[in-house]
C-alpha positions as CSV (number, residue, x, y, z in Angstrom):
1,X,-11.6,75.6,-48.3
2,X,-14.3,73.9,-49.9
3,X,-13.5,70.1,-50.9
4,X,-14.0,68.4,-54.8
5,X,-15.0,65.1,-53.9
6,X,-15.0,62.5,-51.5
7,X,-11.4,61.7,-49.5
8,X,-10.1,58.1,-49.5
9,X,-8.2,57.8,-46.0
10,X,-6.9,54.3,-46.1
11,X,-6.4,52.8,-42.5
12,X,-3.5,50.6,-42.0
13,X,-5.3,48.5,-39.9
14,X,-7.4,47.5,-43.0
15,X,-4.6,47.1,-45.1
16,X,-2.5,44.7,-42.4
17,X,-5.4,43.0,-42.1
18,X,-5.8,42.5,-46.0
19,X,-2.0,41.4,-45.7
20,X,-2.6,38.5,-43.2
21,X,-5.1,36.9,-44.6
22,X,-3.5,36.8,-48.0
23,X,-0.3,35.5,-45.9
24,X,-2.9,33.0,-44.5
25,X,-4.7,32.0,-47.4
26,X,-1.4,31.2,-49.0
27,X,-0.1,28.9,-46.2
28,X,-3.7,26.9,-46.7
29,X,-3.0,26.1,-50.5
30,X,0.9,25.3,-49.8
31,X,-0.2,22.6,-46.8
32,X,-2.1,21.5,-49.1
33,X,0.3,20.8,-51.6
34,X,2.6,19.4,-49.4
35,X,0.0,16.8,-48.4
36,X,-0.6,15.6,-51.9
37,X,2.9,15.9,-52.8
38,X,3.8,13.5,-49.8
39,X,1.4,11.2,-50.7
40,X,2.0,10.8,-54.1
41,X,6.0,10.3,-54.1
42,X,6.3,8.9,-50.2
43,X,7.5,12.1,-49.4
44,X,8.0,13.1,-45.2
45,X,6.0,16.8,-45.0
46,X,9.3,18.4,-44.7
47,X,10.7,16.6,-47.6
48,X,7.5,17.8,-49.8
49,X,8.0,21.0,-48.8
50,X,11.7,21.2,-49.6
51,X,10.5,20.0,-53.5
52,X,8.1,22.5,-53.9
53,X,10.6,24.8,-52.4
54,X,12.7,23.9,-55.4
55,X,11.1,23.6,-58.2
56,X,9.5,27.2,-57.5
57,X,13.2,28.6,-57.1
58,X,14.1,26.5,-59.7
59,X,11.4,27.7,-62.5
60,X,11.9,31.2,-61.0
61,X,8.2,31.3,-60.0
62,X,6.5,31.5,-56.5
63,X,6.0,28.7,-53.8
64,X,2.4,30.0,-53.9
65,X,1.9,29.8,-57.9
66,X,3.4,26.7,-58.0
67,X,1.3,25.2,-54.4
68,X,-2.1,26.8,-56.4
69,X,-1.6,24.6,-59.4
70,X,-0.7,21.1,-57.6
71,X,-3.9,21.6,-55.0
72,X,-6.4,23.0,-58.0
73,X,-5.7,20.7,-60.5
74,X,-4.6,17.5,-59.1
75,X,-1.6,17.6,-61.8
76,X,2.2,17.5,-61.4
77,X,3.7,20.6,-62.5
78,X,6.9,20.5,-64.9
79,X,9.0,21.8,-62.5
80,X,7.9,19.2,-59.3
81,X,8.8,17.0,-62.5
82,X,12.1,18.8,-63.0
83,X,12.5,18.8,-59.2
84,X,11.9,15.4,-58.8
85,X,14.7,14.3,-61.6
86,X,17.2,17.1,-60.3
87,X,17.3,15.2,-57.1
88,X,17.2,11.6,-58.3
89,X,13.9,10.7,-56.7
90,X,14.8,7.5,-54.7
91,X,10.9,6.3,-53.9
92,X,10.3,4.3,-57.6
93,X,9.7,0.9,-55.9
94,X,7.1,2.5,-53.2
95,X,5.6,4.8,-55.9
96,X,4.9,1.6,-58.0
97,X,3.4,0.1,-55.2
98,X,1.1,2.9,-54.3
99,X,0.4,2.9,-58.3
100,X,-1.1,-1.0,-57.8
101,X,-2.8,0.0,-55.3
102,X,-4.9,3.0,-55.8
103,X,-5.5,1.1,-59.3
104,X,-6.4,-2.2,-57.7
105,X,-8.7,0.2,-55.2
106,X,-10.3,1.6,-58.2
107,X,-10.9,-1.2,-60.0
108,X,-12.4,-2.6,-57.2
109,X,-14.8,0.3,-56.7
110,X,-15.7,-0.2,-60.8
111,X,-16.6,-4.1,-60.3
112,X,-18.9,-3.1,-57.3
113,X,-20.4,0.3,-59.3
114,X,-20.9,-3.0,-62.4
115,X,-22.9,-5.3,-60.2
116,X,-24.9,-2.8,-58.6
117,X,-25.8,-1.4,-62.5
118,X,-25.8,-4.6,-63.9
119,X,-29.2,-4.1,-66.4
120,X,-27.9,-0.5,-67.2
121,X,-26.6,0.2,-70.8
122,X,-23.8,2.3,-70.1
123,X,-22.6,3.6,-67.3
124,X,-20.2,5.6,-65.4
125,X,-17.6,4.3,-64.1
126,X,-13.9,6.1,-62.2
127,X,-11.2,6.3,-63.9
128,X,-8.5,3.7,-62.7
129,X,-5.5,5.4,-63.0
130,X,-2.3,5.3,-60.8
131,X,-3.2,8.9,-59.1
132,X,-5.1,8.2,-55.5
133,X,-7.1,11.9,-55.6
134,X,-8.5,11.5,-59.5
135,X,-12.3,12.6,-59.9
136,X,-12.0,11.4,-63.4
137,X,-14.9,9.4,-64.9
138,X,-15.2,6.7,-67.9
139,X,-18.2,6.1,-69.6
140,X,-18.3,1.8,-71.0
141,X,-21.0,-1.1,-70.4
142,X,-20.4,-3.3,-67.2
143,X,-20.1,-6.3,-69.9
144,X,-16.9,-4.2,-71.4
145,X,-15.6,-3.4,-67.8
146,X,-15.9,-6.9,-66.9
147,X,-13.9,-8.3,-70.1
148,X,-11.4,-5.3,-69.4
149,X,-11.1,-6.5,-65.6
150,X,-11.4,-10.6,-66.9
151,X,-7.1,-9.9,-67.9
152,X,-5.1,-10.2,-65.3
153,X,-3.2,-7.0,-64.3
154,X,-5.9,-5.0,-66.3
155,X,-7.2,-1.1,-66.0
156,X,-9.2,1.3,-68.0
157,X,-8.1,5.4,-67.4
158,X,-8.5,8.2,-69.1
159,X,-6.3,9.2,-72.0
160,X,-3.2,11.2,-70.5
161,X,-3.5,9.0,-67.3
162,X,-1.1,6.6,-68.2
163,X,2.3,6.3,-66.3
164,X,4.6,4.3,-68.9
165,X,7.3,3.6,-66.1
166,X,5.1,0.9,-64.5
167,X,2.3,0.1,-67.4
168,X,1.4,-0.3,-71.2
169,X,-0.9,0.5,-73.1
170,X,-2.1,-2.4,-74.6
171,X,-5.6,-0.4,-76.4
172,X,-7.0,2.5,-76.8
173,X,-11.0,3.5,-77.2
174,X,-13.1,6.5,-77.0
175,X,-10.7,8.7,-74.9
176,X,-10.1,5.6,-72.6
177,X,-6.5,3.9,-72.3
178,X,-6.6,0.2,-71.4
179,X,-3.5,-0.7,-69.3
180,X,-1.1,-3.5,-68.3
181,X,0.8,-3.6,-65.6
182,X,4.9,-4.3,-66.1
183,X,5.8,-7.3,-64.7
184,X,7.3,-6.7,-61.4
185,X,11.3,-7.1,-62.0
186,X,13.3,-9.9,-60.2
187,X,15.7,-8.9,-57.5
């Protein structure tokens, strides 16, 4: 018998193997995730895990989905939000603190970026916002950065960067926030 075309035969080892390394490439992004997860609230590993865990049974979507969009785009999904409020997120004070921080530490990095650029017209500069892995850039004179920076408590972020729990927005310019930092509360 003579045969029409060509025969697909399909080995299962090929398809396991497919099967693994999706498995695999899967448990990369959710690590991952965990890791900035844990970092950004004070979270133990197991404890990030356990959020992502719930806000992807909670929103009815994968852990995977839900991993991919926290380790591509740097961003805090509605439902690690939702997660986070569900469980009464306890880490405000240490979250605040890292906040300071990573915006003192960028701030920093600006002033240093200004004096080496100091004859420059404009320049680029990072974005000084409360989130320790933003690639963000701003565009303003050293001279502008300076008066920014001259204000105690003082940052300039991108538009949308702003966390309104622990600063105000005190101006806005070209895309750019310019933020104060709450006064720390009394005990």
């Amino acid at each position: 018998m003579a045969s029409n075309g060509p025969v697909d035969l399909v080995d299962p080892r090929d398809l396991k193997i497919e099967q693994l390394q999706h498995a695999l490439d899967s448990r990369v992004v959710i690590e991952q995730a965990k890791g900035i997860l844990a970092e950004r609230f004070g979270l133990a590993m197991e404890e990030a895990f356990e959020l992502l865990r719930q806000a992807a049974r909670d929103h009815q979507l994968k852990l995977r989905v839900v991993a991919t969009e926290i380790a591509t785009t740097r961003a805090t999904p509605v439902a690690i939000i939702d997660a986070l409020v569900r469980i009464g997120h306890p880490h405000k004070e240490d979250f605040a603190h890292r906040a300071v921080v990573a915006e003192q530490l960028f701030a920093d990095l600006n002033d240093a970026l200004s004096n080496m650029h100091r004859d420059a017209k404009w320049t680029k500069f990072l974005c000084e916002c409360t989130n320790p892995l933003c690639s963000e850039s701003i565009r303003l004179s050293p001279e502008s950065l300076a008066k920014i920076h001259s204000y105690p408590q003082h940052y300039v972020l991108k538009a949308g960067h702003e966390v309104h729990a622990i600063e105000m927005v005190v101006d806005q310019i070209d895309g750019m926030m310019i933020v104060e930092k709450h006064p720390a509360e009394e005990e």
